[in-house]
N, C-alpha and C positions, 0 to 999 in steps of 0.2 A: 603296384596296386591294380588288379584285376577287376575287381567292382566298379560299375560305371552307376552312380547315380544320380545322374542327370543324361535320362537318356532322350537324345533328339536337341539337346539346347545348345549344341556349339556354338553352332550356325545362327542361331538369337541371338545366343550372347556377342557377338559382334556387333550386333545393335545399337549395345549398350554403350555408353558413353568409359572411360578408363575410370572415373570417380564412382560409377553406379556399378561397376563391376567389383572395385575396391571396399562399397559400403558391403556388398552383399557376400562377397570374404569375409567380413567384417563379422557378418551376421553370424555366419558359420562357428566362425573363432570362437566371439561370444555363446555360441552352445556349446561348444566345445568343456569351455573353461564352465560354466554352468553347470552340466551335465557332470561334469569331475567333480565338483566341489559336493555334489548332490553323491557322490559314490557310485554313479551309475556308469562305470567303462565301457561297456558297448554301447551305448546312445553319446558318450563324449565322442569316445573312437568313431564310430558313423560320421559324426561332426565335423570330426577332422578332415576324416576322409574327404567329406562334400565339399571341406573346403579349397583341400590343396586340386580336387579336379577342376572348382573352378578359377583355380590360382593357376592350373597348366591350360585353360582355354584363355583366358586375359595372357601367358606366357606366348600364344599361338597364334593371339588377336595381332595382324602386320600394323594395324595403326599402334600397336602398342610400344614397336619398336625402340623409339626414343628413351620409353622408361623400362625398358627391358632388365639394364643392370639392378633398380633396384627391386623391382619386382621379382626375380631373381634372388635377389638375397631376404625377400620378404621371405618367400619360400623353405629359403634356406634355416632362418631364421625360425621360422615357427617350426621345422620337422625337429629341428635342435633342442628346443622350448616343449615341446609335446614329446616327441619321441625319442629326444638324445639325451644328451647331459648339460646341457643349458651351459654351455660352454660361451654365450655370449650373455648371460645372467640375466635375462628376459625374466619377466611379472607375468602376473595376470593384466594387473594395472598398465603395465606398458603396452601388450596389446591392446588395451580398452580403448587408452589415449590415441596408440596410431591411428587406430579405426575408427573413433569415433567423428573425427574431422571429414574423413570420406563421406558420413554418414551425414553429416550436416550437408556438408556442399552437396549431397547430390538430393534431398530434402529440398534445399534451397532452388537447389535448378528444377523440381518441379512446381 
């Protein structure tokens, strides 16, 4: 992946808390799958895109360490789901559920 679109926020994104990093993946996915359902592949694909960059900056974030492996296999997970053969039989609905918890707690924590 060659295209950076988010340019200038790594170094933010560290800011972020691991939950508010997580909702805002979150966010992405959710366009993602929206944008697909809508038949629109380049604004889904873009989606994607934005997500897994900031799925390799929370990958890159050193406080993130601890939850490395499954953030790692979030990754993995969703390029399988989007871009493979859903070899782990992933939904739409199942990412909604993951994500959507992130998206509360970190709701909650502001």
């Amino acid at each position: 992946m060659n295209n950076v679109f988010h340019t200038d926020l790594e170094e933010r994104w560290k800011d972020f808390s691991l939950i508010e990093q997580m909702a805002n993946i979150g966010a992405e996915v959710g366009r993602t799958i929206n944008w697909r359902k809508k038949g629109n592949k380049t604004m889904s694909t873009n989606a994607l895109f934005r997500g897994l960059e900031l799925l390799d900056f929370t990958i890159n974030d050193r406080k993130n360490k601890d939850s490395l492996k499954e953030i790692l296999r979030v990754r993995e997970a969703l390029v399988d789901f989007f871009l493979g053969d859903n070899t782990y039989k992933s939904s739409d609905a199942i990412w909604g559920k993951y994500f959507y918890f992130f998206n509360m707690a970190a709701r909650k924590n502001h």
